[in-house]
N, C-alpha and C positions, 0 to 999 in steps of 0.2 A: 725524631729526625725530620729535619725539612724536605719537602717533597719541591726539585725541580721540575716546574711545567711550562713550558710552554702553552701558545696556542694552536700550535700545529698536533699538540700533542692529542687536544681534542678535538681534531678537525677543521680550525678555525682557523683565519686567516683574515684582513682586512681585500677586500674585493669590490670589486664594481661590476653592475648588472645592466646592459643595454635594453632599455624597452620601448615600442616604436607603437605609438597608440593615432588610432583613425576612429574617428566621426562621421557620420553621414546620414542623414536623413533622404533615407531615395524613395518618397513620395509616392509609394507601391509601386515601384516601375520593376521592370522585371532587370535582372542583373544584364550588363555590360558584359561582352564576348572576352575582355581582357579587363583585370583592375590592376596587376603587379606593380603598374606605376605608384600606386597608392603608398605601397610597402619601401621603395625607397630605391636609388640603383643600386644599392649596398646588399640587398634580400640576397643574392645566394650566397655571398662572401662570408656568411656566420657570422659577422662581426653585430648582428641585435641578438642577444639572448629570448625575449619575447615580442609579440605581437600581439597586441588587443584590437578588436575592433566592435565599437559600439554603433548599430542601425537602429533610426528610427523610421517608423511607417512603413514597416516591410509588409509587405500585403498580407491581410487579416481579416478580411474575407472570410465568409464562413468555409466554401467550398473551399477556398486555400486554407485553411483551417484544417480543414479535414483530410486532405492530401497532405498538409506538414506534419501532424498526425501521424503519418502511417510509414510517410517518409523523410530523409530529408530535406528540410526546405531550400530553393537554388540558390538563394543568398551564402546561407552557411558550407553547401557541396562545392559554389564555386572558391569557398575561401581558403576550402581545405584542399579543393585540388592544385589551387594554387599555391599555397604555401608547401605545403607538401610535398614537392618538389624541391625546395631548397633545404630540409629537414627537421620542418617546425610539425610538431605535433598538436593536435586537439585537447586540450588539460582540462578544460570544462564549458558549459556556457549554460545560460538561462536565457528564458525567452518569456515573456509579458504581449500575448497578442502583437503588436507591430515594434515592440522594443527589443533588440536582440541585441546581446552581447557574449562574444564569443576569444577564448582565451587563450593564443597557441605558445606553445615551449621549443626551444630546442632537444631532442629525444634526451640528449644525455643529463639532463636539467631535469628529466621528470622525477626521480626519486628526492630531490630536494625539494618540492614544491608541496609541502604540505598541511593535512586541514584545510581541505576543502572547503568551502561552504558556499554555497548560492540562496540569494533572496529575491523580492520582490515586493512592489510596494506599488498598488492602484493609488491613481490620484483621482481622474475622469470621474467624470458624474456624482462628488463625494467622496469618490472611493471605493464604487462599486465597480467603474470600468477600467478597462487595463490599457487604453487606451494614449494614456499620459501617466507619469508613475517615471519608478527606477529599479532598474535592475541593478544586482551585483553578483562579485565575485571577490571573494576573500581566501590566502592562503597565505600560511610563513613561506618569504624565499629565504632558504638557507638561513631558515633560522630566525627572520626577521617580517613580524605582520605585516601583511599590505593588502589596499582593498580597493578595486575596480567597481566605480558607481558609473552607470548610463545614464542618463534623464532624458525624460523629454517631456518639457514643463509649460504651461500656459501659454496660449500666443495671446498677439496681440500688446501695443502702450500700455492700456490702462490696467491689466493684470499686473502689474508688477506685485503689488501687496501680494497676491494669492501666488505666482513664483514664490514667493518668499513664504508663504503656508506651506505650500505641497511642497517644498524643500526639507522645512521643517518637519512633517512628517515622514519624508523618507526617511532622514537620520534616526528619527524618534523608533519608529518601524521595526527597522531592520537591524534584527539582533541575534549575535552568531552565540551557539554552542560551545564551550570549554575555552579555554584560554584565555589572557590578559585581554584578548579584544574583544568584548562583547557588543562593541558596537560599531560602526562605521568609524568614529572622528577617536574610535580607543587607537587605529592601527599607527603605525611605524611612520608608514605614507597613505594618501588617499588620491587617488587620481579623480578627478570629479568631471564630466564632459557629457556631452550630447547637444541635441539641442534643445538649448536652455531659453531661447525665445526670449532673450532682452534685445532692446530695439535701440534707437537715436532718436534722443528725444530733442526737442524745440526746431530744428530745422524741419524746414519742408523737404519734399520729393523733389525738387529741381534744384536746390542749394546743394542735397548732397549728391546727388549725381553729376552737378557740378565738380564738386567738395572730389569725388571720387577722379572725373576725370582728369585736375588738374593734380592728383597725388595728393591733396591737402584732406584728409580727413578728419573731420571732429573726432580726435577719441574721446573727449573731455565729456562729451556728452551723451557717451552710451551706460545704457540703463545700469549692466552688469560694475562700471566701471566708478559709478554712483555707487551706488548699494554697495559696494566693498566698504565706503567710507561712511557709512550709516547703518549697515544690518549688521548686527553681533552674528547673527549664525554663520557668518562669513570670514568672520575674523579668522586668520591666518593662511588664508586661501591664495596662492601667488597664481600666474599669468604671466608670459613671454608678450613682448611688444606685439601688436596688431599690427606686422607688415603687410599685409595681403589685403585686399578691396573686401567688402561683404561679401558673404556668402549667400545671401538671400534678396532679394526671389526676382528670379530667372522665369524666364518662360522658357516651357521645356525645349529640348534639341536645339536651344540657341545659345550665346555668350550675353544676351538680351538681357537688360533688367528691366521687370514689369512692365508691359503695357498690355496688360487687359485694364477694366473697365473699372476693377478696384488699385488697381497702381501702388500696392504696394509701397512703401519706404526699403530703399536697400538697409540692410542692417546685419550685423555679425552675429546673430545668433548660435551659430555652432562654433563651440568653444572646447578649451581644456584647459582646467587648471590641476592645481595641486596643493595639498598640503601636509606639512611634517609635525610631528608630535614632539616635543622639547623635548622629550627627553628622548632616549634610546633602550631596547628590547636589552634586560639583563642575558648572560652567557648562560646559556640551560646547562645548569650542574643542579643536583640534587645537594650538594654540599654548599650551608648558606655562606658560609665566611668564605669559601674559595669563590662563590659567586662573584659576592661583593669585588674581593679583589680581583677578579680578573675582569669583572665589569669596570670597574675604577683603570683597572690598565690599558686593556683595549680600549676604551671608553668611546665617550662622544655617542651623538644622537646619529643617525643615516643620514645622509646630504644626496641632492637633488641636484642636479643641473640638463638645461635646458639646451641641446644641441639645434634644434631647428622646431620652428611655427610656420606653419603655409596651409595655402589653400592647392586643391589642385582643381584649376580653373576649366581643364578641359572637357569633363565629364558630362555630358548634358541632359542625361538620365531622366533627371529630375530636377525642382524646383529649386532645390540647395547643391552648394559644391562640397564635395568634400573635404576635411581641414584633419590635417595631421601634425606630430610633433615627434620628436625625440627626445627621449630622456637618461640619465648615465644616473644609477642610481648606487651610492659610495658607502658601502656597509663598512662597519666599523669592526664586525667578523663575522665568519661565514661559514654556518655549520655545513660541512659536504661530508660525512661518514654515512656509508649510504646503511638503510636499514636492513639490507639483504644482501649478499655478495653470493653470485654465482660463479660455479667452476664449472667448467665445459673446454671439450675439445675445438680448437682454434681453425679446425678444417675438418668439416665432415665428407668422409669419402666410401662409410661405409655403416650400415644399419645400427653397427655397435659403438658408435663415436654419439648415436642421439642419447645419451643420457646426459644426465643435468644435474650436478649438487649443489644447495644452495645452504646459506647458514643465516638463519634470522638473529636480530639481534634479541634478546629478552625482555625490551618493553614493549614488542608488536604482540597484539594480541592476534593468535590465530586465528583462522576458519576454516571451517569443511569446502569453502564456496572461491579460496583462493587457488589463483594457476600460476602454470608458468604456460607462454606461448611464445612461439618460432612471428617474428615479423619481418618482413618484407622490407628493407632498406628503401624510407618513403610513406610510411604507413601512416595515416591519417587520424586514428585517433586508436584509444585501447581496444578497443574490440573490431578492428581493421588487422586483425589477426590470420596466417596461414592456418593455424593449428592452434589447438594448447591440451595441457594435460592438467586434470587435478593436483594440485597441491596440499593434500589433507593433512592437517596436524598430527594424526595418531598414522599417519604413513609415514614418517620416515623425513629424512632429507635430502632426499633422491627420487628426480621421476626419468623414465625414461618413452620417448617418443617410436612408437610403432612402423613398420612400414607402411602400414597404411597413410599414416600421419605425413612422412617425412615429404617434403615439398617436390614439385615436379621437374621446377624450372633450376636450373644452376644459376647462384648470385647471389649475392649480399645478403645475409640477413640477421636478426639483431632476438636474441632471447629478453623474455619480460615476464618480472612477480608481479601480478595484479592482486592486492587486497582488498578481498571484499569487505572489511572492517571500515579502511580509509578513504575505500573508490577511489583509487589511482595505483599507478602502478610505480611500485616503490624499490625495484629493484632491475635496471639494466645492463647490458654487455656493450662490449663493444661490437661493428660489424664484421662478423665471421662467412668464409665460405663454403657453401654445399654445391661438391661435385655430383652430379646428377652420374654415375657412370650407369652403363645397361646393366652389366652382370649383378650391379645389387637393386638397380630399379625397378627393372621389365618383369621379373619373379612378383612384384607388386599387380605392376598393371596386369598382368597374363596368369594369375594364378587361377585354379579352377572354378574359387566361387565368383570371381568378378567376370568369367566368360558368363555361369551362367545369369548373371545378374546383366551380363548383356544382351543375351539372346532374348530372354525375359521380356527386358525391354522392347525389343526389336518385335517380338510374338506381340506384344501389344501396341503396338505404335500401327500393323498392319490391320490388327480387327479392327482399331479406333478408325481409321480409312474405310475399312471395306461399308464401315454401317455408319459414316457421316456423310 
């Protein structure tokens, strides 16, 4: 008998993924009181699926070193307080001494976003400093590889050749784990950006700041825009038109270009480009000839398009502006069957509505070390958790949340499988409410061991006074 299938049948479906990617080289300055402008006026509307954002020169500093260390660094806390807000989540980042790049989702997008992996790759001194180098971040969206490169590659005219080595060794470098993409240029798509420190060559400093004031700018002459038509390791690399003035170099807290004593040449260094792989991610069946055909049907490779290129000229931070784009990226189908589905009561109003069943699918491997946790409507990254409870394999597929556990405040909030296999959290809800009422809460706070767990305190909070 013939089997009718659909592609809904497995999930699938042709879709399009919003992703709104920022560059910024902020010259160790410490972070701006507000950056939301960066994100777009569209940030709370839901309408970007993700947000990337690659920093070079975040201060690297030993003693900032060892405070980022221990905590988060303000660059990354302010990005997440700020996105986080409108409902993007924390999915991963790496960080390379001053190279940071960081990866946020829409919550409900996180169980689709899988295969993680994160690299890095010293350029600096040979290769021994992290100083210049690339970062990454690689994961299938729904089903389809993609890979977030950061750079931040040689200054200066006359490096161009060695841009073009320590490029070459990033790619060469950085090599993922399992899957068809073992390397950067295997994915689906590649986003490539930072700053990349190609310059305008043959004109002087006063032509192009001419050049710039009258609107006429050389593009014909800029190093990147050369070297697409001469480096092979570039080849298939695209770029959105250059409407925006350079982004370098500013003297700080002003709209100024250069004039200290080495005067600079303005130049666009901070870029993003992209590029697509010919062909397209076969449909993951285990059955090869239903493969074939339904790869043959769905077909085609992922398509890219380019909603907007700019600078945002206001920022004065630092020596460079920052330069953002938009991107609509046109999957050809889109696995979303999620690997965990959880059942839960839709309002909890009382101790025995916190339990939780959930059903894994049978190619996730478990662990003693997976949970589920109660989150906070807003929550910042996986482990910006109220609570959570074990999830153990040889427990069952049921956990239930204690009184103790259960949250204080009444409002929104969203259950999450974190696996410890995949590091990410591969299974969410939607936003549910918890009525805080007295009669089932106050028995928590006022029960007899939490009094005397308080007076305890209090007994010692007054010796620590009487003898300091």
């Amino acid at each position: 008998d013939q089997l009718h299938i659909t592609a809904h049948d497995f999930g699938m479906r042709c879709s399009t993924s919003r992703v709104h990617i920022v560059t910024w080289n902020v010259g160790s300055a410490l972070p701006p009181d507000d950056i939301t402008s960066l994100f777009g006026p569209h940030a709370g509307d839901g309408s970007t699926d993700m947000f990337i954002i690659g920093l070079q020169e975040v201060n690297s500093m030993i003693n900032k070193r060892l405070k980022d260390a221990l905590f988060t660094d303000q660059w990354s806390e302010l990005c997440m307080d700020t996105l986080s807000r409108f409902g993007y989540v924390l999915v991963t980042s790496q960080r390379m001494q001053g190279v940071l790049l960081l990866v946020f989702s829409k919550c409900c997008h996180l169980p689709f976003l899988r295969g993680l992996q994160t690299e890095k790759t010293r350029t600096g001194l040979g290769g021994y400093w992290g100083n210049k180098g690339g970062v990454s971040a690689r994961m299938t969206m729904f089903g389809h590889p993609v890979c977030f490169l950061n750079c931040h590659l040689p200054a200066h005219m006359r490096n161009l050749e060695q841009r073009m080595e320590d490029f070459g060794s990033i790619l060469q470098q950085q090599q993922f784990e399992g899957g068809t993409a073992s390397g950067v240029l295997d994915h689906d798509v590649v986003f490539w950006f930072g700053d990349l420190n190609f310059r305008i060559e043959d004109y002087d400093i006063h032509v192009v700041k001419s050049a710039i004031d009258s609107n006429k700018l050389p593009l014909q002459f800029i190093c990147l825009n050369i070297a697409k038509n001469s480096e092979s390791i570039l080849d298939g690399f695209l770029e959105g038109p250059l409407k925006f003035p350079p982004t370098y170099k500013f003297d700080v807290g002003t709209h100024t270009y250069d004039t200290s004593s080495k005067k600079r040449k303005p130049a666009w260094t901070d870029r993003i480009l992209w590029r697509l792989r010919c062909t397209g991610s076969p449909v993951p069946t285990h059955n090869a000839a239903l493969q074939h055909g339904l790869t043959s049907w769905l077909g085609g490779a992922t398509k890219v398009v380019q909603h907007s290129y700019r600078s945002h000229m206001g920022y004065t931070c630092s020596d460079h502006k920052p330069v953002s784009a938009v991107f609509s990226l046109h999957f050809p189908f889109k696995v979303d069957l999620p690997l965990v589905t959880l059942e839960y009561v839709k309002e909890w109003t009382k101790v025995s509505d916190a339990t939780v069943r959930f059903t894994v699918m049978s190619n996730v491997q478990r662990s003693s070390w997976d949970w589920v946790a109660i989150y906070k409507v807003g929550f910042k990254h996986h482990k910006d958790y109220v609570t959570y409870v074990w999830a153990k394999a040889d427990h069952g597929s049921q956990v239930t949340f204690t009184e103790e556990d259960l949250p204080r405040d009444a409002g929104e909030y969203i259950l999450g499988f974190y696996s410890n296999n995949m590091n990410t959290i591969i299974g969410v809800t939607s936003p549910f409410q918890v009525r805080t009422l007295p009669d089932v809460f106050l028995p928590v706070l006022f029960n007899e061991q939490r009094i005397k767990q308080l007076l305890s305190a209090i007994q010692f909070c007054w010796i620590f006074l009487l003898f300091s």
